[in-house]
N, C-alpha and C positions, 0 to 999 in steps of 0.2 A: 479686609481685616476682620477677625472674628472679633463680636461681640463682650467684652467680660461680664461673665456672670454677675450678677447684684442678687444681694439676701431679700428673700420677702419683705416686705415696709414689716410687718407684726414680730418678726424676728429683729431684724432693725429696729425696732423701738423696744424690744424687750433685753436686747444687746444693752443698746445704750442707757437704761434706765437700771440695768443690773452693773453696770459702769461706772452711773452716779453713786451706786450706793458706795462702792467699794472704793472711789473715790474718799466719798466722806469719808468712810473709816479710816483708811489711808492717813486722811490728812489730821483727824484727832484726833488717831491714837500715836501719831506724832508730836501736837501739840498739847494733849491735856495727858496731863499724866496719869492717872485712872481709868481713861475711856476705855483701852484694849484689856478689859478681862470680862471674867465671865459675871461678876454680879452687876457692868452696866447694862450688859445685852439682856439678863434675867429683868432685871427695870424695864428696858424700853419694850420688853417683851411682855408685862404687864402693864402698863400704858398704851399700848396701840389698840386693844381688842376693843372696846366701848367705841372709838372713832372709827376703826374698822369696818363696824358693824353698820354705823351711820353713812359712810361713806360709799356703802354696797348699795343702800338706798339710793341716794344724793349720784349715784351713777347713773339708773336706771331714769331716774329722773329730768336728770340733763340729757341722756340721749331721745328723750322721745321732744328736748327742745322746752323744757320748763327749769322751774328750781324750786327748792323747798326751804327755805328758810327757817321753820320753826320745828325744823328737827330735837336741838337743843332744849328747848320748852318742852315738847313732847317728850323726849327720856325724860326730861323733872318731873314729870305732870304722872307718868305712867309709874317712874318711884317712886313718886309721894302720894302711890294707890297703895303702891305696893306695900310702902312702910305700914300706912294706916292700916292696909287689913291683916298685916302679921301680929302687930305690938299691941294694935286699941281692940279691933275684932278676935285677936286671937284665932285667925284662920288659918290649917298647912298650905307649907307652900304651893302645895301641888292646887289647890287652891286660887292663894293672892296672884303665884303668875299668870295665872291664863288669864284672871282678872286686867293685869296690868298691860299684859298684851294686847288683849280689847282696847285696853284705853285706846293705846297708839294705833291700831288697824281703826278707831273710828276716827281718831284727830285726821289721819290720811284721807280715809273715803270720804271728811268731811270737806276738804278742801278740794280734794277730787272734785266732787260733784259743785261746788261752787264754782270753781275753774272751769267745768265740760258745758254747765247749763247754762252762765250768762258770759261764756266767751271771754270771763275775763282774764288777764296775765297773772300767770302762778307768784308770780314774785311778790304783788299785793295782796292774796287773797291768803300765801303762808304766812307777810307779814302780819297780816291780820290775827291768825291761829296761833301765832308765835305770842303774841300779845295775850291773847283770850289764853293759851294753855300755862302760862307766866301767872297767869294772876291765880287762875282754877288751882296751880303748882301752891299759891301764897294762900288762898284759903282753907284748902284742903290738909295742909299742915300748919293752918293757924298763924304760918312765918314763923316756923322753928322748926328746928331740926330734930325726923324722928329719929332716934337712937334704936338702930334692930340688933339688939345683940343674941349673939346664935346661931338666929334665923338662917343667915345666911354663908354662915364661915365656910358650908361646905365651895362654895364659888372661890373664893379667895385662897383656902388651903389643899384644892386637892390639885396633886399634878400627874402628868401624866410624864414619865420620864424626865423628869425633872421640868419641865415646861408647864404653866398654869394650864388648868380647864377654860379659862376666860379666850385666851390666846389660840389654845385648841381648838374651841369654839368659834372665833373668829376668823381663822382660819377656813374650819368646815362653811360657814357660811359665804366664805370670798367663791370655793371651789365650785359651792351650788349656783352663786348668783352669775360665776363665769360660763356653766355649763347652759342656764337658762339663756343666757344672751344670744351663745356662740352655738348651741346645741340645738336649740327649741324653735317651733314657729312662733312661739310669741313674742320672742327675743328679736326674730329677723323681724316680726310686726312692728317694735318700738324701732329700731333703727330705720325702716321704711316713714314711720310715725314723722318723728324728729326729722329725718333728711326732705319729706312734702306730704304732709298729712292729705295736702288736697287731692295730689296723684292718690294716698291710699282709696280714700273716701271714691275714688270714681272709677277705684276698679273693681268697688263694690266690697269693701272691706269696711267698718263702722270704727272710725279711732278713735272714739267717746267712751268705750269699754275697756281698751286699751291702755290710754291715761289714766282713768278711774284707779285699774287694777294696779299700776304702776305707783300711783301717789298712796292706794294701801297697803301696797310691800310697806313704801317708804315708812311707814306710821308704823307698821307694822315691826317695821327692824329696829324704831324707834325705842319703842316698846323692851323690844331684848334686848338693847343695848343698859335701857336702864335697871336689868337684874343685874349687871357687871357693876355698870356707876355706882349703884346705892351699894349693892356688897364692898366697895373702898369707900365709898364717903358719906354714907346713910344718905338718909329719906331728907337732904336738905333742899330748900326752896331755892338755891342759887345755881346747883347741880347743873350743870350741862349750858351756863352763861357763854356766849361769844361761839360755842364752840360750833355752831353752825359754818361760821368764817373759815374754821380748820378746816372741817369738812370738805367744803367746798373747794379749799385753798389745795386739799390733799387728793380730788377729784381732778382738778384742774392740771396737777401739776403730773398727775397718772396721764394724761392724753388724752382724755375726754371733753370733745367741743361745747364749750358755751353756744354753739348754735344748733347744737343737738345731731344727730348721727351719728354718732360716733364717738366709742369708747368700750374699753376695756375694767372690766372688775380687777383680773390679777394685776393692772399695770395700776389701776386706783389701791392695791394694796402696798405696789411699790411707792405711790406719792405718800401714803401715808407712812411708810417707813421712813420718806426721803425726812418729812418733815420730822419726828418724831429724835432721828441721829442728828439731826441740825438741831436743832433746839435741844439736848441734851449735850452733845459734843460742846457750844459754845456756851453752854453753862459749866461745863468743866474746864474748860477754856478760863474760864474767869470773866467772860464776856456779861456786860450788866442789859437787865430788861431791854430797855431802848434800843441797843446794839441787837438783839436776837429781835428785836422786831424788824428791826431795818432790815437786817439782813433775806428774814425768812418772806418781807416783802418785796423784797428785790426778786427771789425766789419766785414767788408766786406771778410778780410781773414778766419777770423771761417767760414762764411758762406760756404767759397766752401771747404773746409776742411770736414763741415759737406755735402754738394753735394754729393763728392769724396765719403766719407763712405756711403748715399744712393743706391749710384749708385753699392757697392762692395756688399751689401745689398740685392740688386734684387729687390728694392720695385715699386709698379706702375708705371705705365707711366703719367699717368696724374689726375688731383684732382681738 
């Protein structure tokens, strides 16, 4: 007997993940009476670009087999440069942001290089930065929110087809960060990294530079995430709280292994979509806080469930 054909696993999982989405909608714009028109999609379409951006990070990060936790601190840390040098210093933007970008490309290389030199695991050495960039966030704005008015409205008002700049933007970064993974040697570097650093290291490849450059994207997207955050919610000290947990949760739930090898930017742009129509859908649902946790937790737990079985699976390294 012949064979039947089977889809690629990358196709297959971008099948099923453009499935889910259409699912959800499916199902609440059935049950909430608002959800199927055009100003909730323009909503969720401005709510996704800031996690978006983090999330493009927090990808690259996890496949070379680490995590970043103080992403969230880092956008606050980098817009509460940002506010300071528009409003107190009176500097153009063109200016406070390259400023602000620095911040997060060094909160990155600084954790990088903590993590490469004494060997130790990314997960306490981000919580660590997560802490230290939390409090630099609280000093540096005193613990009060800077109000930037102006400054910024061009981010917030201009669109482009009716679609924000922030979204656009987020967008063009998913596209770049997928072509570097899928396209580049450095990209096949980090999934070789993640899948056995030790095999990289001895066939004469150094994965110390590789990490480094990796956790200063991440700092680095950090950064530009918080010209979006603070253009909606100013220069405040609490800006980008928990949202490391999205992140991750919206990483995880794209098909990107917690044990590193493997993972996808455009599918990490579907998890954050997945997330973003759920937690909006069962708020128009009527669905109260505790109920959208539970739920978007149940979420996040299938996901590595389904990982786990991936991974027991043998399938690809990367898509």
């Amino acid at each position: 007997m012949r064979k039947r054909a089977s889809l690629p696993t990358w196709l297959a999982d971008y099948l099923g993940m453009t499935g889910a989405l259409i699912l959800l909608v499916i199902v609440f714009g059935l049950t909430a009476e608002n959800f199927f028109s055009r100003a909730t999609f323009l909503t969720i379409a401005d709510q996704v670009p800031d996690t978006t951006i983090l999330a493009v990070g927090m990808t690259f990060v996890l496949i070379i087999a680490g995590i970043d936790l103080s992403v969230g601190s880092v956008m606050a840390l980098s817009g509460a440069v940002l506010g300071v040098l528009l409003v107190q210093a009176n500097l153009p933007v063109t200016l406070a942001l390259p400023t602000a970008l620095a911040v997060g490309l060094l909160c990155g290389l600084v954790s990088g290089l903590v993590v490469i030199t004494w060997s130790l695991p990314s997960f306490i050495v981000t919580l660590g930065m997560l802490e230290m960039a939390r409090g630099a966030t609280y000093l540096v704005t005193q613990s009060r929110t800077i109000y930037i008015p102006g400054y910024l409205d061009f981010v917030t008002e201009t669109r482009l087809l009716g679609i924000s700049l922030p979204f656009v933007l987020a967008v063009v970064v998913v596209l770049i960060g997928q072509v570097v993974l899928s396209r580049t040697v450095f990209g096949r570097y980090m999934v070789a990294v993640g899948t056995n650093a030790e095999a990289v290291r001895l066939s004469g490849i150094d994965p110390r530079p590789i990490r480094l450059a990796v956790f200063a994207i991440c700092g680095f997207l950090a950064g530009l995430a918080s010209l979006i955050h603070t253009a909606r919610y100013q220069a405040n000290p609490n800006n980008g709280l928990g949202m490391e947990l999205q992140v991750i949760a919206a990483v995880v739930i794209g098909g990107t292994s917690l044990m590193g090898g493997r993972g996808s930017v455009v599918r990490t742009f579907f998890g954050v979509l997945i997330i973003n129509i759920l937690q909006t859908g069962l708020a128009q649902a009527g669905a109260q806080e505790p109920t959208k946790r539970l739920i978007t937790g149940v979420v996040i737990v299938a996901a590595v469930i389904l990982d786990a079985l991936r991974r027991r699976a043998g399938r690809p390294a990367a898509g």
